[in-house]
N, C-alpha and C positions, 0 to 999 in steps of 0.2 A: 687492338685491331687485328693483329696478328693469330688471336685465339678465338676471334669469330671467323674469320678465313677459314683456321681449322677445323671449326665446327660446320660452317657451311660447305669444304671440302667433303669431309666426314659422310654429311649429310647428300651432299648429291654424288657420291661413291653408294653409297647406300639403297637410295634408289635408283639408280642403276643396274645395279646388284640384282634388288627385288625384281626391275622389269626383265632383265635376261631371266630369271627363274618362273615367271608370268610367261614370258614368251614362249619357251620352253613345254610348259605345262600344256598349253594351249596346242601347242604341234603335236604334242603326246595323246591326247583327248580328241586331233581330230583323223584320228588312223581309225578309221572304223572297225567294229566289232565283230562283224558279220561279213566272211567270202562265202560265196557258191560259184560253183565252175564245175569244171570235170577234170578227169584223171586218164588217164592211158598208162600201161606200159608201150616201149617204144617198139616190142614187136608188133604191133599194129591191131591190140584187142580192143577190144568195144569201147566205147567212152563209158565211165563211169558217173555219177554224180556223186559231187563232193560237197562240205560244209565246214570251213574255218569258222568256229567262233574263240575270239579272242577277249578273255577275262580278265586280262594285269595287263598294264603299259605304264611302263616305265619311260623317260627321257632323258639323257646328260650327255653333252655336250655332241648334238645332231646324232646319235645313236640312240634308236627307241629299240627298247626290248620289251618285248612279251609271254605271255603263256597262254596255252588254253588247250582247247582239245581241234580233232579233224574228226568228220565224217563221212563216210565212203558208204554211201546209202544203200545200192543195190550188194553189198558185201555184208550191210547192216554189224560192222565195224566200226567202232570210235577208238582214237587216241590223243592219247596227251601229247600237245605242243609248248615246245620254247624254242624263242627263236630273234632277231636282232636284223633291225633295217638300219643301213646307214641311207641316211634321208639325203643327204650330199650328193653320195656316189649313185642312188638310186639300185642299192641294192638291197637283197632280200636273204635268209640264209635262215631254217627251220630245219630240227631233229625234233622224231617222234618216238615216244615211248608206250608203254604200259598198253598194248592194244588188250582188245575185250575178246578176242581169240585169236588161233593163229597169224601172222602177220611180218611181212619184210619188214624188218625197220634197223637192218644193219645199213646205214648209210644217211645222206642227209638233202632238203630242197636248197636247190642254188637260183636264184634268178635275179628278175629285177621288178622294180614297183614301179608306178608312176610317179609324179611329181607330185599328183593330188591323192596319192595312197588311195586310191580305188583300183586301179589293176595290179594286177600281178602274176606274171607268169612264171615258173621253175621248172628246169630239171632235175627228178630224181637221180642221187650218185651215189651209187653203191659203195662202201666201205672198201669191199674185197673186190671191185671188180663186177660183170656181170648185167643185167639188163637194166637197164634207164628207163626211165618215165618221163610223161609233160604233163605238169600241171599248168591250168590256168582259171583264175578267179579273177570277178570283179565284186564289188562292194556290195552288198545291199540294204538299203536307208532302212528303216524302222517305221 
């Protein structure tokens, strides 16, 4: 008696287990792949159009991380992004690297997502100090 308990213990530990890493997965898959929005620096330059596309998403434990690249179209500028949403706090936090020519990228985006991981607004924040930017994106479906 005692050692079916354990087993069926065992067993509904188990799936348990599997559904938090189902569930998990499923939050992770539905952050969409694709932002378009725009860009400014905060001295008050033109709006830019922009293109997050996001290639890896990761998820453990309500912290989704990603990578991918951004594009700043009228600069015809791409870089690599990685970057980490706590899906709780609702916030958002990306650094860029390896731009395809010159490029600020001493510093990192700070903001927040929605709830439904379609918006997203940031501040640019410079490493060293120095001029700030706004970005903001929404989703866009396939």
């Amino acid at each position: 008696m005692f050692a079916t308990r354990g087993v069926l213990t065992s067993a509904v530990g188990l799936l348990m287990f599997v559904m938090v890493v189902q569930a998990q997965q499923r939050q992770a898959e539905s952050l969409p792949h694709t932002f378009t929005g725009t860009w400014a620096w905060s001295a008050g330059d033109k709006l830019e159009r922009v293109t997050l596309a996001i290639t890896q998403v990761e998820e453990q434990d309500g912290i989704i991380t990603f990578s991918g690249s951004q594009t700043y179209h009228d600069f015809d500028l791409k870089e690599k992004v990685k970057g980490r949403i706590d899906r709780r706090a609702g916030k958002i936090t990306f650094m860029v690297s390896e731009p395809s020519k010159a490029a600020v990228i001493d510093g990192k985006f700070e903001g927040t997502i929605s709830a439904n991981l379609e918006t997203v607004t940031c501040v640019w924040v410079p490493t060293n100090g120095g001029t700030q930017g706004d970005l903001k994106l929404t989703s866009r479906k396939p």
